[in-house]
N, CA, C and O atoms as a CHARMM CRD file, in Angstrom:
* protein
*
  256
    1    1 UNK  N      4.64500  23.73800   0.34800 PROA 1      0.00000
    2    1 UNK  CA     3.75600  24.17900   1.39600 PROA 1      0.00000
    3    1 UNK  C      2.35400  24.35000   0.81900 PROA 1      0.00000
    4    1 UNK  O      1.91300  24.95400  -0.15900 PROA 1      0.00000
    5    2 UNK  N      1.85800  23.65900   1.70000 PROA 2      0.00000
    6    2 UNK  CA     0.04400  23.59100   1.20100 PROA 2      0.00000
    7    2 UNK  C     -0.89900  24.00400   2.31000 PROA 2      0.00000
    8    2 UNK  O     -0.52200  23.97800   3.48200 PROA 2      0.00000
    9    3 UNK  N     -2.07500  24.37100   1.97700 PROA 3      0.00000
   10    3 UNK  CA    -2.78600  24.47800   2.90200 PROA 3      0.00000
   11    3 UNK  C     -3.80900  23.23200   2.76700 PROA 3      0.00000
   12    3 UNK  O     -4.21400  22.68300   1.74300 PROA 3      0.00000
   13    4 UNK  N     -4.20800  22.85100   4.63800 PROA 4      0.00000
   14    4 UNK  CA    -4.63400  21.82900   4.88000 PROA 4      0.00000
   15    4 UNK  C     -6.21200  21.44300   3.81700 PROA 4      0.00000
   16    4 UNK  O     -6.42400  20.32200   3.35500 PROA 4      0.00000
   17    5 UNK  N     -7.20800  22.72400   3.60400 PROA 5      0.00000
   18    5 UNK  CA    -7.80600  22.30600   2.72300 PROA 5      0.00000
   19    5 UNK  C     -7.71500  22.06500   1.31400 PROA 5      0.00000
   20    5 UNK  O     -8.64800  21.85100   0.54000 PROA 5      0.00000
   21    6 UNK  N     -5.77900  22.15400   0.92500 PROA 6      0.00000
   22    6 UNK  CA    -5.73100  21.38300  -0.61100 PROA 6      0.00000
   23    6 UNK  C     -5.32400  20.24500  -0.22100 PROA 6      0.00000
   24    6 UNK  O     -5.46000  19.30500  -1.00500 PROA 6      0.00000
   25    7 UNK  N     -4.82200  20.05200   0.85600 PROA 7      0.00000
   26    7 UNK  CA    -4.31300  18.22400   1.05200 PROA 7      0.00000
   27    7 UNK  C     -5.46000  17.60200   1.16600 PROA 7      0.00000
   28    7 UNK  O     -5.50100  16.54000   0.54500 PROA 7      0.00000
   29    8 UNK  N     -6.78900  18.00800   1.97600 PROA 8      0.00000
   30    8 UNK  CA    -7.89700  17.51100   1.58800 PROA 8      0.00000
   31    8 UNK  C     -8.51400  17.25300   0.70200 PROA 8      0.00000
   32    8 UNK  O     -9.17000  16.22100   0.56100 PROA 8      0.00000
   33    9 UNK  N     -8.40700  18.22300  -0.12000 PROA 9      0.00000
   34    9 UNK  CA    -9.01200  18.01600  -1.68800 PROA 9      0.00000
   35    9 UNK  C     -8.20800  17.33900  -2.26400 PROA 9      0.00000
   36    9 UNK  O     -8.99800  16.67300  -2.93300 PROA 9      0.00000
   37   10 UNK  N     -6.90500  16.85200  -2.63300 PROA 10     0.00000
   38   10 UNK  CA    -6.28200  15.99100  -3.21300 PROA 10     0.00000
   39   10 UNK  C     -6.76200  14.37300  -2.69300 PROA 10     0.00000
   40   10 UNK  O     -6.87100  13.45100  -3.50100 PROA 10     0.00000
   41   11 UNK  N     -6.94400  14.26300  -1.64600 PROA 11     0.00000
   42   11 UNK  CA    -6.64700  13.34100  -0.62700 PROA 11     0.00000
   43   11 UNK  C     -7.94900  12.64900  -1.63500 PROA 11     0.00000
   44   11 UNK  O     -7.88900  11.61900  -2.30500 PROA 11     0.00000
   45   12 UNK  N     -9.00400  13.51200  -1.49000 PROA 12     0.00000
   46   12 UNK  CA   -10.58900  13.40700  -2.05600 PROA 12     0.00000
   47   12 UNK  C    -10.49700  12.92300  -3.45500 PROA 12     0.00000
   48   12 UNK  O    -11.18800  12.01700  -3.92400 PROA 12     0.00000
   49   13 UNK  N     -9.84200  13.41100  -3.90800 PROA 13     0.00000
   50   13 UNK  CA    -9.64300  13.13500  -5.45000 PROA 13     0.00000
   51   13 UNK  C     -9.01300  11.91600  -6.01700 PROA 13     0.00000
   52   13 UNK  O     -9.05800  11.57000  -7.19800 PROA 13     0.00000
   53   14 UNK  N     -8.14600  11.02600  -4.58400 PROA 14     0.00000
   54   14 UNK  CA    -7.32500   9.91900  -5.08700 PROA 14     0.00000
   55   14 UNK  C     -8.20500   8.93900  -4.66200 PROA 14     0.00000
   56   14 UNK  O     -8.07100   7.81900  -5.15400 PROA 14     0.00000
   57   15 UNK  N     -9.16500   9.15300  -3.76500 PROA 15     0.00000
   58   15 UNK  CA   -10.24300   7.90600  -3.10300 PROA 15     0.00000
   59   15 UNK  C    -11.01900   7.26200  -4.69200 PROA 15     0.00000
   60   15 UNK  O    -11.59500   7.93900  -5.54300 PROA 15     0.00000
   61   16 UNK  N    -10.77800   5.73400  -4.69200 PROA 16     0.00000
   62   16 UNK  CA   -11.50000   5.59400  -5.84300 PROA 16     0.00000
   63   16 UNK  C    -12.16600   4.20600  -5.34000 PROA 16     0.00000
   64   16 UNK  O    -11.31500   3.39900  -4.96600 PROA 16     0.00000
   65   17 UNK  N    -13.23500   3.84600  -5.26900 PROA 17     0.00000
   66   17 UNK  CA   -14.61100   2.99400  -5.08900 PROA 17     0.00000
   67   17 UNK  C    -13.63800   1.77100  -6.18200 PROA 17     0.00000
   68   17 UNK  O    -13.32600   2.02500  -7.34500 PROA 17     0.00000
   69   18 UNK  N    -13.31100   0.50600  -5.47300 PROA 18     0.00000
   70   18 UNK  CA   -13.15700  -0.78300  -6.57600 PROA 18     0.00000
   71   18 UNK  C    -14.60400  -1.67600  -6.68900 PROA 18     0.00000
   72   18 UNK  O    -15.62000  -1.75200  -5.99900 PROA 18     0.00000
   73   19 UNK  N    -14.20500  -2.20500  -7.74100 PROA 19     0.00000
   74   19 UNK  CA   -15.75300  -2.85500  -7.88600 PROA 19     0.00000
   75   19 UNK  C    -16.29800  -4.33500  -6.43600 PROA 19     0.00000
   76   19 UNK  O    -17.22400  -5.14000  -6.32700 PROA 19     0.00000
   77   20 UNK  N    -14.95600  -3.93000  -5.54500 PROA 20     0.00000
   78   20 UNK  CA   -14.78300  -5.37200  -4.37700 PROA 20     0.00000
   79   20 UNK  C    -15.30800  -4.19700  -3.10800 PROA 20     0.00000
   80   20 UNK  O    -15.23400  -4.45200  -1.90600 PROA 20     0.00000
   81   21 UNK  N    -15.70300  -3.22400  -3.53500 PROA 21     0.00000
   82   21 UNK  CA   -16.41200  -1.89500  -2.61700 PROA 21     0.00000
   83   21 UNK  C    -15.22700  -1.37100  -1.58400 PROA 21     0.00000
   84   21 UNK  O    -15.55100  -0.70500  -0.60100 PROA 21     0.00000
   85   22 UNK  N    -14.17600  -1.62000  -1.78400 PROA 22     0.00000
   86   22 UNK  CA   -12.89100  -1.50400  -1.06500 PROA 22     0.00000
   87   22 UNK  C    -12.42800  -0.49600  -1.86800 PROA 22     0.00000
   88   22 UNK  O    -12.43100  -0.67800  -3.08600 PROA 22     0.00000
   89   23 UNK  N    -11.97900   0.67300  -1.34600 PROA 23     0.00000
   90   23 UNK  CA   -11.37600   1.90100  -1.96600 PROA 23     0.00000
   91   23 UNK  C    -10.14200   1.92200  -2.02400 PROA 23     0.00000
   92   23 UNK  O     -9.62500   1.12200  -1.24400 PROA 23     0.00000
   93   24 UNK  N     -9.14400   2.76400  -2.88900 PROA 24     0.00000
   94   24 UNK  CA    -8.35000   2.43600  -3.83000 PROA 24     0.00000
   95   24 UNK  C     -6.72700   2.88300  -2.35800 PROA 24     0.00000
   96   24 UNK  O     -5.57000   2.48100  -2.23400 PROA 24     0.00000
   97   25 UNK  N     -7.54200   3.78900  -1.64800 PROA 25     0.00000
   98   25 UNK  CA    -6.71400   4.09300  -0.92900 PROA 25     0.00000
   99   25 UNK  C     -6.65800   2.91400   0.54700 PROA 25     0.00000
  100   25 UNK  O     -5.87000   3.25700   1.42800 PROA 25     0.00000
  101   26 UNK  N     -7.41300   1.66900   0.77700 PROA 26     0.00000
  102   26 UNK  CA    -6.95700   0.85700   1.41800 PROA 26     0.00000
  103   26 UNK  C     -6.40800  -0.07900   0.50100 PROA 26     0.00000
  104   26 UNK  O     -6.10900  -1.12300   1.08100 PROA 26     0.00000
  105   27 UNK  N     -6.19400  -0.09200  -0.56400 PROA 27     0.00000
  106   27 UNK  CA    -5.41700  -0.92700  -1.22000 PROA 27     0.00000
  107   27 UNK  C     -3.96200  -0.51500  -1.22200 PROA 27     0.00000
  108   27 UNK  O     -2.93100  -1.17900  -1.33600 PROA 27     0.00000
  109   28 UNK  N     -4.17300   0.71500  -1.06700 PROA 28     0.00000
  110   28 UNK  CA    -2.43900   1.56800  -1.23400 PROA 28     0.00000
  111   28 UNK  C     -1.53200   0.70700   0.18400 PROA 28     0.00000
  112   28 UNK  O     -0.44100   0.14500   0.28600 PROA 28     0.00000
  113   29 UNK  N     -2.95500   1.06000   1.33000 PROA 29     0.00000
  114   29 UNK  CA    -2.35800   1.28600   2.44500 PROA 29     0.00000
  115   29 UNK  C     -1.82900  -0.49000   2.70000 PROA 29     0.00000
  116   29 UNK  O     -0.73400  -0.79100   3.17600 PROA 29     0.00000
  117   30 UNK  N     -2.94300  -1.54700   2.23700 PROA 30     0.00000
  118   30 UNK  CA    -2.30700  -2.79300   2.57400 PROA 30     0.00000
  119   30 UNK  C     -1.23800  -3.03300   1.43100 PROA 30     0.00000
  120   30 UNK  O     -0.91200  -4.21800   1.37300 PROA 30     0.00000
  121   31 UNK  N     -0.63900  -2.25800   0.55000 PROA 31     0.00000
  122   31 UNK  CA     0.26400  -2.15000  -0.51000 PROA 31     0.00000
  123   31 UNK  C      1.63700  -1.63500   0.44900 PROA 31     0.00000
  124   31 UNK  O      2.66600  -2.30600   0.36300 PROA 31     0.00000
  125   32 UNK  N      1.60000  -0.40400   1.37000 PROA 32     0.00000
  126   32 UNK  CA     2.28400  -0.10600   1.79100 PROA 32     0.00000
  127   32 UNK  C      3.20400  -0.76600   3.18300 PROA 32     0.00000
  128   32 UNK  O      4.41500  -0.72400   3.40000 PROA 32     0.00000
  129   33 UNK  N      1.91400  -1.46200   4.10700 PROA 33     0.00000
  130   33 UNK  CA     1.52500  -2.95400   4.41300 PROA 33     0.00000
  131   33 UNK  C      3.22400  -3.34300   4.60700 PROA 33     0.00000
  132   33 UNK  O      4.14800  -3.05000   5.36500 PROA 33     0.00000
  133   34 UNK  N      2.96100  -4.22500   3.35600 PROA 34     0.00000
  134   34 UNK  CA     3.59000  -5.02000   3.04300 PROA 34     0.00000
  135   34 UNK  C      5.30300  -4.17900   2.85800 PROA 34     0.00000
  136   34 UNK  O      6.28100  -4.60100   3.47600 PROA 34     0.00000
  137   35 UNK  N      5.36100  -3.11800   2.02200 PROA 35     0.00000
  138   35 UNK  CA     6.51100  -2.61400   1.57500 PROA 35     0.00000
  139   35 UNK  C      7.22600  -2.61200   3.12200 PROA 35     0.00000
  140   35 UNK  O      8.38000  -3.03800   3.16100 PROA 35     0.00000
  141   36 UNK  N      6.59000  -2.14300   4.43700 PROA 36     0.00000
  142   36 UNK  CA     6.97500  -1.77600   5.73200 PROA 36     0.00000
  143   36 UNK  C      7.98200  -3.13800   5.74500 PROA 36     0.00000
  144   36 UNK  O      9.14800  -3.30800   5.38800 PROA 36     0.00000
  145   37 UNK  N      6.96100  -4.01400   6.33000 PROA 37     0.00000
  146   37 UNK  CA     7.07800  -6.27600   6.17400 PROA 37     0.00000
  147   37 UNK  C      8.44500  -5.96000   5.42200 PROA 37     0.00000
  148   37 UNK  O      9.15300  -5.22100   6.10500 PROA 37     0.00000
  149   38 UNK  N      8.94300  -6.27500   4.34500 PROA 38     0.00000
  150   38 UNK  CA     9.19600  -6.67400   3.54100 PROA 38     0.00000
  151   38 UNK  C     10.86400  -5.81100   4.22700 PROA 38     0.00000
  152   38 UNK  O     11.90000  -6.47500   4.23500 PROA 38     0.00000
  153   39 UNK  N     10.85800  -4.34200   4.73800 PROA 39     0.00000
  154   39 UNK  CA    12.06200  -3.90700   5.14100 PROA 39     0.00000
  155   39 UNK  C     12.44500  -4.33400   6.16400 PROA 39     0.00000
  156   39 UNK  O     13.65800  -4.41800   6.35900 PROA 39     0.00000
  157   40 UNK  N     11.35900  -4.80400   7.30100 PROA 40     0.00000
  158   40 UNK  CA    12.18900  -5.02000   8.77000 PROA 40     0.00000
  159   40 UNK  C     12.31300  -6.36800   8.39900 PROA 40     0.00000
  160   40 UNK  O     13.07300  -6.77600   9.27700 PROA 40     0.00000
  161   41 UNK  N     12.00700  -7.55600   7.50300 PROA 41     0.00000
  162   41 UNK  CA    12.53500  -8.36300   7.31100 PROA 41     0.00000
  163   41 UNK  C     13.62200  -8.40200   6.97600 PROA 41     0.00000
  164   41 UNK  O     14.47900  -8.96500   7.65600 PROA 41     0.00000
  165   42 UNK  N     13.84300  -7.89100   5.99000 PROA 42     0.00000
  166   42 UNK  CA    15.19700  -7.49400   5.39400 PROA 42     0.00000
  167   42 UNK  C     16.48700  -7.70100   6.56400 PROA 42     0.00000
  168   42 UNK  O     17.46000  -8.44600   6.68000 PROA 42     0.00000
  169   43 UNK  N     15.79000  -6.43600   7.43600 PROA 43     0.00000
  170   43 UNK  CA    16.70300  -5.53700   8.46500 PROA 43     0.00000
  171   43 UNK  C     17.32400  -6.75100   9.29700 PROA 43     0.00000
  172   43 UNK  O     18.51800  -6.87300   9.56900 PROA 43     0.00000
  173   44 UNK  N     16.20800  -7.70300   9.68100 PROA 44     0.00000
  174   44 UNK  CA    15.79300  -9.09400  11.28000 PROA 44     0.00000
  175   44 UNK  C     17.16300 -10.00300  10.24000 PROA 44     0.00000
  176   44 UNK  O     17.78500 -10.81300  10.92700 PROA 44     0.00000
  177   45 UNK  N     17.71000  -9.90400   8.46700 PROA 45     0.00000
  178   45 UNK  CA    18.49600 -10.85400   7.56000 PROA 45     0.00000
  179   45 UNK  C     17.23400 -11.68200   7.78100 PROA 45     0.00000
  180   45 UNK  O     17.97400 -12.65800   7.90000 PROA 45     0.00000
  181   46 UNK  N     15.68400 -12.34200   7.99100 PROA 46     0.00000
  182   46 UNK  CA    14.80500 -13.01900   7.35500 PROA 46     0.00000
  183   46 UNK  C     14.47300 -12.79100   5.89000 PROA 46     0.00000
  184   46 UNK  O     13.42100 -12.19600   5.65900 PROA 46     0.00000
  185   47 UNK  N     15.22100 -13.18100   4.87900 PROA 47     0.00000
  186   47 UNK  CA    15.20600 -13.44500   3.71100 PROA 47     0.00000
  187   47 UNK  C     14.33500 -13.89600   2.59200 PROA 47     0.00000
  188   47 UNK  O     14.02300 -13.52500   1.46100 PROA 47     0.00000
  189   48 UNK  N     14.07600 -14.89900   3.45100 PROA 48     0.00000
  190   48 UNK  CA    12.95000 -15.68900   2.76900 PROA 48     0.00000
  191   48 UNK  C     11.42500 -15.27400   3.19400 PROA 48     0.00000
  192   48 UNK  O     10.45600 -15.79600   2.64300 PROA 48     0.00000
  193   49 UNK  N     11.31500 -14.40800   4.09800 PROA 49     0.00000
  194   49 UNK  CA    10.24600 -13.82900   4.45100 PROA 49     0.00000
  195   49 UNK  C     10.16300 -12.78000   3.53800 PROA 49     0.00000
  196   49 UNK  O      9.27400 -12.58500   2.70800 PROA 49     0.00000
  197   50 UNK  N     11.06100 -12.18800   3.73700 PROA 50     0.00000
  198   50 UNK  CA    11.28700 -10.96400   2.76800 PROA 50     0.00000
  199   50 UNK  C     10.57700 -11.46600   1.58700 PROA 50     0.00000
  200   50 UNK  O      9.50400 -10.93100   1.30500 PROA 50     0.00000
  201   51 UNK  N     11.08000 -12.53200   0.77100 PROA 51     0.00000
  202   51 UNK  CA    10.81300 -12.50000  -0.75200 PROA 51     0.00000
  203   51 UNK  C      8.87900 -13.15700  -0.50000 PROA 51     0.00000
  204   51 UNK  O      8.16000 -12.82800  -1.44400 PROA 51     0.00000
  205   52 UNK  N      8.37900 -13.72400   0.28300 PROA 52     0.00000
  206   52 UNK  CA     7.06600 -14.22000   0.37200 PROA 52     0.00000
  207   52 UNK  C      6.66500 -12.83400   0.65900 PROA 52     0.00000
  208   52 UNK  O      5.96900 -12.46700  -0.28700 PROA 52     0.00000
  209   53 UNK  N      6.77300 -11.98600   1.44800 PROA 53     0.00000
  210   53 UNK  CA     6.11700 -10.80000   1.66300 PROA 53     0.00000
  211   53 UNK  C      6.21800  -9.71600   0.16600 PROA 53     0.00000
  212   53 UNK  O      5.19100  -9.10600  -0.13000 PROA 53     0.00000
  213   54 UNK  N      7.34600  -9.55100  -0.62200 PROA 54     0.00000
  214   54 UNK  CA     7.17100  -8.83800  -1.98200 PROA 54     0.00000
  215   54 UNK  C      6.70600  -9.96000  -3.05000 PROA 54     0.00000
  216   54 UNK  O      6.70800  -9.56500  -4.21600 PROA 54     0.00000
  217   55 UNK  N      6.35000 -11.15900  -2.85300 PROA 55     0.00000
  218   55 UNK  CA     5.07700 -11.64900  -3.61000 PROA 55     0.00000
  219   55 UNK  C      4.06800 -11.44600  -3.63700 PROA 55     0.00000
  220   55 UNK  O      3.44600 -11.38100  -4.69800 PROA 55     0.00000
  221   56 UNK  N      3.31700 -11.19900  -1.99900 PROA 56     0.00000
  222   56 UNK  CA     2.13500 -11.03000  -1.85800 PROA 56     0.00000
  223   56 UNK  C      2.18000  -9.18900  -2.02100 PROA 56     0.00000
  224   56 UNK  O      1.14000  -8.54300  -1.89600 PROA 56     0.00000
  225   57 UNK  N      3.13600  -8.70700  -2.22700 PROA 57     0.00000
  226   57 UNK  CA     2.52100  -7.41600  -2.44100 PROA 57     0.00000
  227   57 UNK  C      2.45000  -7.44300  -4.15100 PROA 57     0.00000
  228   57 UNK  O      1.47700  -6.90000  -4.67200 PROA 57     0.00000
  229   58 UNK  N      3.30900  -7.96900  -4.86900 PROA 58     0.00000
  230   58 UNK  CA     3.26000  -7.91400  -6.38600 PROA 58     0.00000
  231   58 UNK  C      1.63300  -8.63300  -6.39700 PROA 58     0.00000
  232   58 UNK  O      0.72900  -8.26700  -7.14900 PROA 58     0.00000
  233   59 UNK  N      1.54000  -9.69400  -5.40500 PROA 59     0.00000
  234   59 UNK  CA     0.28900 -10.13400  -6.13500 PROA 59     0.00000
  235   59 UNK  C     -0.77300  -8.99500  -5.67000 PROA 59     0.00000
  236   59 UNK  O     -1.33500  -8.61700  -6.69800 PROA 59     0.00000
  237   60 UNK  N     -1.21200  -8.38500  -4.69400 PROA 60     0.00000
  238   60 UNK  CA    -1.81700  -7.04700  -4.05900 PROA 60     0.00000
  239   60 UNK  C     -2.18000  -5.92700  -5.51400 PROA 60     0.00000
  240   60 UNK  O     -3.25400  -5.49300  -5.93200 PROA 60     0.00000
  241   61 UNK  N     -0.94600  -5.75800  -5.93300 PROA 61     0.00000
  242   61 UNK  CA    -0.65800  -5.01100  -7.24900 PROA 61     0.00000
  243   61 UNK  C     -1.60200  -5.26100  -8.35300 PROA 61     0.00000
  244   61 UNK  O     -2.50800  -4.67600  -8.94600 PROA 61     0.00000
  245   62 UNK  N     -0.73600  -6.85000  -8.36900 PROA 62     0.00000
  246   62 UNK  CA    -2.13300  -7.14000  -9.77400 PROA 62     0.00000
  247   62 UNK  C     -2.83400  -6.96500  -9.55200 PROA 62     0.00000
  248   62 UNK  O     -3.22800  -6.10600 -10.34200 PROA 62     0.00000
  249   63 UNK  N     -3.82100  -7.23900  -8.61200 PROA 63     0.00000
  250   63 UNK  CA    -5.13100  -7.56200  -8.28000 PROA 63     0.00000
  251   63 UNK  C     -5.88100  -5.99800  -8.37100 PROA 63     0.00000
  252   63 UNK  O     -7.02800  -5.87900  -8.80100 PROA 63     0.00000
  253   64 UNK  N     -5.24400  -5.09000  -8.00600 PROA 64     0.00000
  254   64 UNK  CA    -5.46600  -3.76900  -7.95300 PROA 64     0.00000
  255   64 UNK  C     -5.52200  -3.40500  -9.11200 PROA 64     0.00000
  256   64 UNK  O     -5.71900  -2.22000  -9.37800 PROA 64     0.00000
């Protein structure tokens, strides 16, 4: 249990500026993106979607 102005201040503290001016926390989020993709594929048995969608997040990763 936290109070809402330490989830803010954490929140503040994970934002990080990439040198592509894109912050670290929309990288998470198109990171997370994909992890979503990657389960309801799963779920639909699209397989092969599945594995193209945890490529492009491994590649997301590197790039990060």
């Amino acid at each position: 249990m936290t109070s809402k102005a330490q989830r803010r201040e954490w929140c503040q503290a994970t934002v990080i500026r990439c040198p592509n001016g894109e912050t670290a926390e929309s990288n998470f989020l198109k990171i997370w993106e994909y992890e979503l993709l990657i389960e309801l594929s799963l779920q639909q048995g699209n397989y092969t979607v599945a594995l193209m969608q945890f490529a492009k997040m491994l590649e997301q990763l590197l790039l990060w």
